[in-house]
C-alpha positions in Angstrom: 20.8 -16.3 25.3 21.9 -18.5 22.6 19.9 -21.7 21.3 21.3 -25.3 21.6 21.9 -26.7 18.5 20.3 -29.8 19.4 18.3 -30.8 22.1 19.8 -32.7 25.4 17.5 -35.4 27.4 17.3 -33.0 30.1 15.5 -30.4 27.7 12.8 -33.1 27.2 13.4 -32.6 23.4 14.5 -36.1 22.3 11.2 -37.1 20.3 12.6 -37.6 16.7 10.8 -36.4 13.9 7.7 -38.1 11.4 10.0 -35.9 8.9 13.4 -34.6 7.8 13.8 -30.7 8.2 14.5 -30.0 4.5 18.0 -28.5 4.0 19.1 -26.3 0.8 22.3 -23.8 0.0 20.0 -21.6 -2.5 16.3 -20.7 -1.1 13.3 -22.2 0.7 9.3 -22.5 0.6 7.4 -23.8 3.5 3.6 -23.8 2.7 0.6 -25.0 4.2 -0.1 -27.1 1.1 2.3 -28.9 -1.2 1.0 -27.6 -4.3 1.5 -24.1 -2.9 4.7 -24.8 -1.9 5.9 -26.2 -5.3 4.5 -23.1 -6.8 6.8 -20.9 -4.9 9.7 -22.9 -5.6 9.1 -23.1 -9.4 9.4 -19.3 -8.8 12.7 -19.7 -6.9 14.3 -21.5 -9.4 13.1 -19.4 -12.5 15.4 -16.4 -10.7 12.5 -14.8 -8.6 12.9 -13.5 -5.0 11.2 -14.4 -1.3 8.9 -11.8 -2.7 7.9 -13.0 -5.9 7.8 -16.7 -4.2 5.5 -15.8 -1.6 3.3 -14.3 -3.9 3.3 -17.1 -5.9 2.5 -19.4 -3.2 0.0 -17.3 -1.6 -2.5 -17.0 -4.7 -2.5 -20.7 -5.3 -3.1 -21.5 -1.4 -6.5 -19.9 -2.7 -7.3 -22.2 -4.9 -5.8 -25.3 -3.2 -7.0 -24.7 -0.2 -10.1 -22.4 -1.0 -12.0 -24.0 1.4 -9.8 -21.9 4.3 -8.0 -19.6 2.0 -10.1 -16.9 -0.5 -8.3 -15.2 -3.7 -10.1 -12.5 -2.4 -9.9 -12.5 1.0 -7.3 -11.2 3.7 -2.9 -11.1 3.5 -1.3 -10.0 6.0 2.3 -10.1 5.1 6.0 -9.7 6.4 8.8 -8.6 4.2 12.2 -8.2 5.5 14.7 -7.8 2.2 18.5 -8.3 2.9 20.2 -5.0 1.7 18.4 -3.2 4.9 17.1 -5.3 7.3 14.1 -3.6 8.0 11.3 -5.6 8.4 7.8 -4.1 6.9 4.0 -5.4 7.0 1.7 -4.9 4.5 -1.5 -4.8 6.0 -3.7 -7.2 3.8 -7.1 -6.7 5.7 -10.2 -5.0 4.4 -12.5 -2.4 6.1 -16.2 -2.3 6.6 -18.3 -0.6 3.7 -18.6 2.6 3.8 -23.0 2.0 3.9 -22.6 -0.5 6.4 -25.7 -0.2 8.9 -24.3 -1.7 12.3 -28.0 -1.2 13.6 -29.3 -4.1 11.6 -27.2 -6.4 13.8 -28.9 -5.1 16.6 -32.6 -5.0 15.2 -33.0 -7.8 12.6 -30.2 -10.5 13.9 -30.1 -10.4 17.7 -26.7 -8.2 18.1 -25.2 -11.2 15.6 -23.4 -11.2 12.7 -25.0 -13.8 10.2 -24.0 -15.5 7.4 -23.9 -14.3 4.1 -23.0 -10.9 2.2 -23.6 -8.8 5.2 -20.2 -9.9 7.1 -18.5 -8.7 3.9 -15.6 -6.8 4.0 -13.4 -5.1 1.4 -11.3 -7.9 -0.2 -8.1 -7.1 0.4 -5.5 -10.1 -0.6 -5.7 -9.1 -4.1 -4.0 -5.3 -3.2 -2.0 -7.1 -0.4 -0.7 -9.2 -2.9 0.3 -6.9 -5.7 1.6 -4.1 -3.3 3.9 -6.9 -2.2 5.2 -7.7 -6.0 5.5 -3.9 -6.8 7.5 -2.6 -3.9 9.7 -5.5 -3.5 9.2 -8.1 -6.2 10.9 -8.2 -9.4 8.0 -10.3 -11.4 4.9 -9.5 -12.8 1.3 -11.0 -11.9 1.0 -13.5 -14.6 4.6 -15.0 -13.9 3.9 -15.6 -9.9 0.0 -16.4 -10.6 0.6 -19.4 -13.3 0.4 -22.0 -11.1 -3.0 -20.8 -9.4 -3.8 -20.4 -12.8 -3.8 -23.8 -13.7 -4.3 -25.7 -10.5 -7.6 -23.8 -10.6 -8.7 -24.4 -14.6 -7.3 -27.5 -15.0 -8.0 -28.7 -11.0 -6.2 -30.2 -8.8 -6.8 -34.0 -6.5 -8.9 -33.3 -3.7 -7.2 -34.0 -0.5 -8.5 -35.3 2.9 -8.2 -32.2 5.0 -10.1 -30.1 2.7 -12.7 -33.1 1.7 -13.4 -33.2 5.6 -13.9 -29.4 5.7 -16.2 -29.1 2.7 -17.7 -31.9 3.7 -18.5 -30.6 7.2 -19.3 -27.5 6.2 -21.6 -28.7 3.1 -24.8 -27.4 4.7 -23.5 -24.1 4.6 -22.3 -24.7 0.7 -25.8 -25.6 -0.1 -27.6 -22.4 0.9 -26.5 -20.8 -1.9 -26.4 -22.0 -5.5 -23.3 -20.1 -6.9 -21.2 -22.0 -4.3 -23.0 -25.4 -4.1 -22.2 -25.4 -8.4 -18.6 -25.3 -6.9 -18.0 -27.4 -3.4 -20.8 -29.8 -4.1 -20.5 -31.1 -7.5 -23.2 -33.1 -8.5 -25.0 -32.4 -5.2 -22.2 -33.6 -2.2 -19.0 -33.1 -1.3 -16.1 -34.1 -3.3 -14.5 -37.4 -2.2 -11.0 -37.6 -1.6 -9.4 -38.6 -4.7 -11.5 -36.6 -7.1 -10.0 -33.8 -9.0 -11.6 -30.4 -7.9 -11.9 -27.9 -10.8 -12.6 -24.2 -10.3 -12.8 -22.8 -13.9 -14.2 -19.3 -12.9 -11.7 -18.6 -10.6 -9.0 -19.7 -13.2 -10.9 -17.3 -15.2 -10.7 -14.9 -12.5 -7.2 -14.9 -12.1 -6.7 -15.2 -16.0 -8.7 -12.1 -16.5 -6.4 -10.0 -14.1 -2.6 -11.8 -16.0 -4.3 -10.5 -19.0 -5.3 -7.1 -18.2 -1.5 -6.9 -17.3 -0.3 -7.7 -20.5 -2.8 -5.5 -22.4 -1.2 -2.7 -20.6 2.3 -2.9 -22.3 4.0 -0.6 -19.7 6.6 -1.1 -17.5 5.7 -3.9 -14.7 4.9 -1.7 -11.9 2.4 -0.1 -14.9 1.0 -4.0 -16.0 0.7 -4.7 -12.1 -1.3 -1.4 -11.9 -3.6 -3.1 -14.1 -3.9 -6.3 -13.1 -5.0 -5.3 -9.4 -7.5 -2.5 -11.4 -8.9 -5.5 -13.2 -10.3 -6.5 -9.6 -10.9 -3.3 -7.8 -12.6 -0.9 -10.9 -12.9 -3.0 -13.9 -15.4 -6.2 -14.7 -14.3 -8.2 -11.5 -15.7 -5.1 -9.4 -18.2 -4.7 -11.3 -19.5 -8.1 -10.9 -18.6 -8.1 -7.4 -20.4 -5.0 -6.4 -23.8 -6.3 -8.6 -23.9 -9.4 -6.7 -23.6 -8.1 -3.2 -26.2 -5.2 -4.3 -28.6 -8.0 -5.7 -28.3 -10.0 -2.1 -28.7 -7.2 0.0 -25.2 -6.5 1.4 -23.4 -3.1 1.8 -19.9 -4.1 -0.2 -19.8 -1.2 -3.7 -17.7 -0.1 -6.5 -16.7 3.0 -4.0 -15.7 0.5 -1.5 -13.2 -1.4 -4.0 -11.6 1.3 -5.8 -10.4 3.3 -2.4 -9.1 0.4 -1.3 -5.4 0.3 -0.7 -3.5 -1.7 1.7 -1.1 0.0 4.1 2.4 -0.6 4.2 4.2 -0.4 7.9 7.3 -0.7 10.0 6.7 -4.0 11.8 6.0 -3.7 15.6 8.6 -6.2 17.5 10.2 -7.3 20.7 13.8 -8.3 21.6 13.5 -12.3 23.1 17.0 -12.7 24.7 18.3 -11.3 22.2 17.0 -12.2 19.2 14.0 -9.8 17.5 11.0 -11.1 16.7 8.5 -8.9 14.6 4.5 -9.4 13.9 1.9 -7.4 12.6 0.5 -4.6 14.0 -2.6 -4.7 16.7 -5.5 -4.5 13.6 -4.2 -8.4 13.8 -3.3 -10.9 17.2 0.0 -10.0 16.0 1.0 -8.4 19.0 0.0 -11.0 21.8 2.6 -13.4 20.3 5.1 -10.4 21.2 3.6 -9.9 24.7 3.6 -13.9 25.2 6.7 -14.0 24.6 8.2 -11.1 26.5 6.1 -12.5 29.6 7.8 -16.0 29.1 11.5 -13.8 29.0 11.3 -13.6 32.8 10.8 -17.5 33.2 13.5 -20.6 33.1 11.7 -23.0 31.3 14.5 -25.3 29.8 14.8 -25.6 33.5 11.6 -26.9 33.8 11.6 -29.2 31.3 9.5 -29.4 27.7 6.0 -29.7 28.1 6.4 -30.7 32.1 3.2 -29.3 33.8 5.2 -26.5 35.2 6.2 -25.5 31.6 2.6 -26.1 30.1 0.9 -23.9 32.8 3.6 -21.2 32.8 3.2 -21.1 29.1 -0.9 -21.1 29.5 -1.1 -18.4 31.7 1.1 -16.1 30.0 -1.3 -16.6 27.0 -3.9 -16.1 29.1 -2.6 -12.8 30.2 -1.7 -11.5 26.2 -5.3 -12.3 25.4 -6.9 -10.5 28.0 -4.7 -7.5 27.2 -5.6 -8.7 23.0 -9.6 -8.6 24.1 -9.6 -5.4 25.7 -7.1 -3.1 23.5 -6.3 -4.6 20.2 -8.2 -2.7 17.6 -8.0 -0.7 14.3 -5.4 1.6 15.8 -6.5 4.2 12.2 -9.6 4.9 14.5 -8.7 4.1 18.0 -5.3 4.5 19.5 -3.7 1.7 20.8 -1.0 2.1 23.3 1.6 -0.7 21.5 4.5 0.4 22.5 3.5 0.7 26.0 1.9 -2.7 25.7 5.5 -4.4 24.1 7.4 -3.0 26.7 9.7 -4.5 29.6 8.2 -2.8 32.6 4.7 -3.2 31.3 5.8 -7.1 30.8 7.4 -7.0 34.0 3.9 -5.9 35.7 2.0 -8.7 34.0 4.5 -11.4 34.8 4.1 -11.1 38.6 0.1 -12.2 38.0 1.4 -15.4 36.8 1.0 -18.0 39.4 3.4 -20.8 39.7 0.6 -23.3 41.6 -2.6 -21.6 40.2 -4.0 -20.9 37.4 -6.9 -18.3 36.6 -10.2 -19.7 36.4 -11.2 -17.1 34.0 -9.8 -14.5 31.4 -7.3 -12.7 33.5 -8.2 -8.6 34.1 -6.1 -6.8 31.6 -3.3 -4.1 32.2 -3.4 -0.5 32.9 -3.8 1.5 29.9 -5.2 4.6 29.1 -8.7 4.3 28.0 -11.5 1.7 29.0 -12.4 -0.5 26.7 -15.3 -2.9 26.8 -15.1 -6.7 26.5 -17.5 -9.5 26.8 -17.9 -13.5 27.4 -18.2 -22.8 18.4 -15.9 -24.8 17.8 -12.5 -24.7 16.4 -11.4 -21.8 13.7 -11.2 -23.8 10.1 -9.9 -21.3 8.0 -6.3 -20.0 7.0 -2.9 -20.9 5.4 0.6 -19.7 5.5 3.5 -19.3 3.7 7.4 -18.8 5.0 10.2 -18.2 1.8 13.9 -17.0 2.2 15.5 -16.3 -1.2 19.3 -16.6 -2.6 19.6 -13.0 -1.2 18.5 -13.4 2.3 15.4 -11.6 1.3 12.3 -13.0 3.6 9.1 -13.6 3.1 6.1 -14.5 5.7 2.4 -14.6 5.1 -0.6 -15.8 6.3 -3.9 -15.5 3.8 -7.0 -16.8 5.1 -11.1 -16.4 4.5 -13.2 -19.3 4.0 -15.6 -20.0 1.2 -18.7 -21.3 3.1 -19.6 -18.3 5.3 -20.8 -16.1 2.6 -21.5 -17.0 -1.6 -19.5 -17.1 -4.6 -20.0 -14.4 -6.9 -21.4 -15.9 -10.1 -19.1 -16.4 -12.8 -15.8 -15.8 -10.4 -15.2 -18.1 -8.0 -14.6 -15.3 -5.2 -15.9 -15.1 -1.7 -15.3 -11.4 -1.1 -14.2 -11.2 2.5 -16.7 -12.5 5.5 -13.7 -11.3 7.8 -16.6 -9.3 9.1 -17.1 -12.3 11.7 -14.2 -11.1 13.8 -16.3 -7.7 14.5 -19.0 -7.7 17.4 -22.4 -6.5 16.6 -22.1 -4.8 20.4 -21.8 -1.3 19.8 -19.9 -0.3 22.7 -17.1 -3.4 22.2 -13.4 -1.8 21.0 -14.1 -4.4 17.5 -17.6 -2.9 17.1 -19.2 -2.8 13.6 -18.4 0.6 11.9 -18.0 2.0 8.4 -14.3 2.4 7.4 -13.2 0.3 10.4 -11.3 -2.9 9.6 -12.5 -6.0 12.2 -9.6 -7.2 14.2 -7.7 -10.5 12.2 -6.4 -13.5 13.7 -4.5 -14.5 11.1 -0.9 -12.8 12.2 2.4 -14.0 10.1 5.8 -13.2 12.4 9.6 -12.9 11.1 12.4 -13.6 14.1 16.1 -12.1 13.3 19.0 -13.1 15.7 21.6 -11.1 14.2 24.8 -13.2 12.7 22.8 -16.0 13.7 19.7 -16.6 11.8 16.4 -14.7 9.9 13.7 -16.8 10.3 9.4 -16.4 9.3 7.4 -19.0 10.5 3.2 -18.8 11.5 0.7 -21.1 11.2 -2.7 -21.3 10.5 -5.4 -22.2 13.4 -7.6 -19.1 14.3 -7.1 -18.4 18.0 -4.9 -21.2 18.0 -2.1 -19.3 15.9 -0.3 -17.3 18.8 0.0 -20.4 21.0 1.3 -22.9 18.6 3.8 -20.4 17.4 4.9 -19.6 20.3 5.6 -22.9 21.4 7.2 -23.7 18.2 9.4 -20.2 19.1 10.5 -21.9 22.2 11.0 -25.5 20.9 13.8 -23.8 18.7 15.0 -21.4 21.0 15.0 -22.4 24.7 15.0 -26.3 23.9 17.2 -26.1 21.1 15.3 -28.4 18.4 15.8 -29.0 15.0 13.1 -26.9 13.2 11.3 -30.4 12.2 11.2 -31.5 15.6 10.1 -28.1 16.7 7.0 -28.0 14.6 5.6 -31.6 15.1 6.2 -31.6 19.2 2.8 -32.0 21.0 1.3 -29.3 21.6 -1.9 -27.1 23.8 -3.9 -24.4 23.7 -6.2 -22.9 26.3 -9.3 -21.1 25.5 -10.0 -18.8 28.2 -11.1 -15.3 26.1 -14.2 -14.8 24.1 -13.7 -16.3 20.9 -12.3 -14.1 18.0 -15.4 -15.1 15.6 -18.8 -14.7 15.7 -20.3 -15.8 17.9 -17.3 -14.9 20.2 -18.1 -17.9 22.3 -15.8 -18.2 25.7 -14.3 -21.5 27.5 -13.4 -20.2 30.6 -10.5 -22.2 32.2 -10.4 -25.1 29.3 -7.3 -26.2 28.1 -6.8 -28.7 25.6 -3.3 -31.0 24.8 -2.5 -33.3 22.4 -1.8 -36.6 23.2 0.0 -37.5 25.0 0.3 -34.5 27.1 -3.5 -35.0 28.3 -2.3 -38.8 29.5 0.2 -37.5 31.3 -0.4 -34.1 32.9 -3.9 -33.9 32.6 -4.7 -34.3 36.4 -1.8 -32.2 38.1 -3.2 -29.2 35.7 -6.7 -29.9 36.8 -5.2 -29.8 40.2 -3.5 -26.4 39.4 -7.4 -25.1 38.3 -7.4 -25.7 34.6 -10.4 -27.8 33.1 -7.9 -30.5 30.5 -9.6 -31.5 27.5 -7.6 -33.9 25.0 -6.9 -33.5 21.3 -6.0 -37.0 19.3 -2.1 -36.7 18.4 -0.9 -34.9 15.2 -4.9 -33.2 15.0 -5.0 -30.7 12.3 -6.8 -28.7 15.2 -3.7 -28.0 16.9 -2.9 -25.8 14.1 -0.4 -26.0 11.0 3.1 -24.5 11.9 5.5 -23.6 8.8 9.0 -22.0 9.3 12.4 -21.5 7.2 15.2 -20.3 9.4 18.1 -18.9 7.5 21.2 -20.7 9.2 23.8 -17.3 9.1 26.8 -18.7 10.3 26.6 -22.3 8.4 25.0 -21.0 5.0 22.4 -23.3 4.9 18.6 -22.9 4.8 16.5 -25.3 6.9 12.6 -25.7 6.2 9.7 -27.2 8.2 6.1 -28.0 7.5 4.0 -29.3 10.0 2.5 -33.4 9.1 -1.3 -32.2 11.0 -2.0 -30.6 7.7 -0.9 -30.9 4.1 1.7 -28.6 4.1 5.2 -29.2 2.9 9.2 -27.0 2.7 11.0 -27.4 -0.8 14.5 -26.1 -0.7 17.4 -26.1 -3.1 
């Protein structure tokens, strides 16, 4: 199956975009903030690759956008460089410390996970980040982290996403001093407008270049030392004092084992293209399943974002989740049957629960697998960013940091939030993403990479929690099955249903809702109510739905085409 070029009125894709899809010859950033993305592409044009880009951009979406994005927090990344087409992840996600006491959750908090240094896990974006640079980048730490350098010491203008976030979130800012010093300057929330300084994390970040250049080795030997500044030196060292003085499990031990896997990519063939994610310690792999479910469907024949599209689309989600809430785990401790799970019989099986007039009322029961694993029954997820970058080479580059910075405190003198990924754990000790020393909690955030050979190479993810897998694979099918422009694709109204416990503490569960975007909810919210979903509606363009960013490498026309999606501040620079 090849995609139209552009869209026809039949495919319902004739909606033309707030945007232009950005165009180049030379390379591309698409970033979930405009400061990030400029960063990258200062890196571009000072002769650095995807690699080195990414990077760039990655770090400073931690200070721009520290609000959903932590320096030290998670990075899952995908790296696919030209000369061999294979497609790796490096697996940016933290474990639990090695003294956690999963009891406590049961005995002192009610079997939750609270706020604060106890949902810590190892930071891992740091290692994530520098792995990256080492086995695939040509440039060292201080050249890819200048701009998060200064964006961070010399601030930045505060923006109206990230005022409405800090601002929403400001009673959690407040509980501890270290952070309210930082998000609540002068006692409230920045206003939009304002610059936003973070001079200890500049110092942070500073610190780590500068350990580099004292090394005065080779660059694989300086970025040896910049990520030992973090993980033994004084930033550990600080690190691991705090969390000791507050109570939490998160030590010096913990930090210097820490190393971030690097893996062949798990992936699916989609009518003949290949579309990779990240293994199933992320959601990585229900965008795979969704997609092979939908395989077996003729949607362009149903129309775009007709009811009989929206609820085919739904319940195929529904059905990845189920088999995502059940199975998906830290496959290093408990073996998950992925291949099994991305396969065409297995998707075959699970298609034929889909029901063309009905939709289920609850999570759907998962598949047959071997093993039994336990699942169970707040609002939407905040945090998250991502970055796509395709370089002058055809190298690729896909990303998608996250951690927020008001679910746990600063660490004095830093400006880092070590990771509170522990929130996508359950306290329950019999759940597959149960609390347990050395285990890493299962991530949402899930960066993909899709290959149609001759054709195109093309990352793209977004941020949005549980809402991740659904917007990108809708913006998948926008491009492929309708044929849209990649601008279109990305701003196209969109939905998400919710039936599946929540991936974060408190894990709550919406059986049977399903929200759309105006105007989808005007117009199909009764004949899906009818079908036995319960429609809720999102305001048009809500940064709720999600933040899709893409660059698709155009193979047979030698052009590079990025997208950044208008519900956030993100933004594609090309050359």
């Amino acid at each position: 199956m090849t995609a139209t070029r552009y869209p026809d009125p039949a495919a319902g894709g004739t909606q033309p975009a707030a945007r232009p899809t950005v165009m180049g010859i030379d390379h591309m950033v698409s970033a979930g903030h405009y400061l990030a993305a400029e960063a990258g592409f200062a890196v571009l044009e000072a002769g650095g690759n995807a690699v080195d880009a990414g990077v760039a951009a990655g770090i400073a979406l931690g200070v721009v956008q520290s609000d959903l994005v932590n320096v030290a927090g998670v990075a899952p990344i995908l790296i696919r460089m030209a000369e061999t087409g294979r497609v790796v992840s490096i697996a940016g996600l933290g474990p639990w410390p090695a003294k956690t006491d999963a009891a406590r959750f049961i005995g002192e908090f009610g079997g939750t996970i609270p706020l604060g240094v106890l949902r810590m896990v190892v930071p891992a974006a740091p290692d994530a980040w520098i792995t990256a640079l080492a086995r695939f980048g040509t440039m060292r730490f201080g050249e890819v982290a200048r701009a998060a350098i200064r964006l961070a010491r010399d601030g930045f203008v505060m923006y109206p996403l990230m005022a409405e976030i800090v601002a929403m979130q400001a009673e959690n800012y407040a509980r501890w001093p270290s952070s309210a010093t930082i998000y609540l300057p002068g006692g409230k929330p920045p206003a939009v407008g304002e610059r936003f300084v973070q001079a200890d994390l500049g110092a942070t970040l500073q610190f780590m270049a500068d350990e580099e250049a004292a090394s005065r080795g080779s660059r694989k030997e300086g970025l040896e030392a910049a990520r030992a500044a973090f993980y033994t030196g004084d930033i550990a060292a600080r690190i691991a004092d705090f969390v000791a003085s507050e109570g939490g499990w998160l030590d010096r031990a913990d930090l210097a084992a820490y190393r971030s896997p690097v893996e062949d990519a798990p992936s699916i063939t989609w009518h003949g293209a290949t579309v990779y994610g990240c293994g199933p310690w992320c959601q990585g792999p229900a965008l795979l399943q969704a997609l092979k479910l939908l395989e077996g469907f003729d949607l362009r024949v149903m129309g775009h974002n007709t009811v009989d599209m929206i609820h085919t689309v739904a319940e195929a989600l529904k059905l990845a989740f189920a088999d995502r809430e059940r199975f998906y785990t830290d496959p290093a401790h408990v073996p998950v049957a992925l291949d099994r799970l991305l396969s065409e019989g297995y998707a075959a099986e699970r298609r034929a629960l889909i029901r063309p007039g009905e939709a289920w009322p609850e999570m759907p029961p998962p598949g047959e697998l071997l093993g039994g694993l336990k699942g169970g029954p707040q609002g939407p997820d905040l945090d998250t960013s991502y970055v796509a970058v395709v370089d002058r080479h055809g190298n690729a580059f896909s990303a998608t940091p996250s951690d927020t910075s008001y679910s746990a405190p600063v660490v004095p003198g830093t400006g880092l939030v070590p990771s509170s990924r522990g929130s996508q754990s359950w306290a329950d000790p019999d759940h597959p993403r149960a609390v347990a020393p050395g285990h890493r909690p299962r991530l949402t955030p899930n960066p993909a990479l899709a290959v149609r050979e001759g054709a195109y190479v093309m990352p793209f993810g977004t941020p949005g929690g549980d809402v991740q897998v659904q917007a990108m694979t809708q913006t998948f099918l926008n491009l492929e099955t309708f044929g849209m422009e990649p601008q279109q694709a990305v701003e196209a109204p969109r939905f998400a249903m919710h039936s599946f416990p929540n991936s974060f503490e408190p894990h709550a569960y919406y059986p049977g809702r399903l929200t759309l975007e105006q105007p989808l909810f005007d117009e199909h919210g009764a004949a899906l109510a009818a079908r036995g979903h319960k429609p809720e509606a999102w305001a048009a363009g809500t940064w709720r739905a999600g933040g899709m960013c893409l660059v698709r490498h155009d193979l047979k026309r030698k052009i590079l085409e990025g997208a950044a999606d208008p519900r956030r501040p993100s933004y594609a620079l090309g050359w």
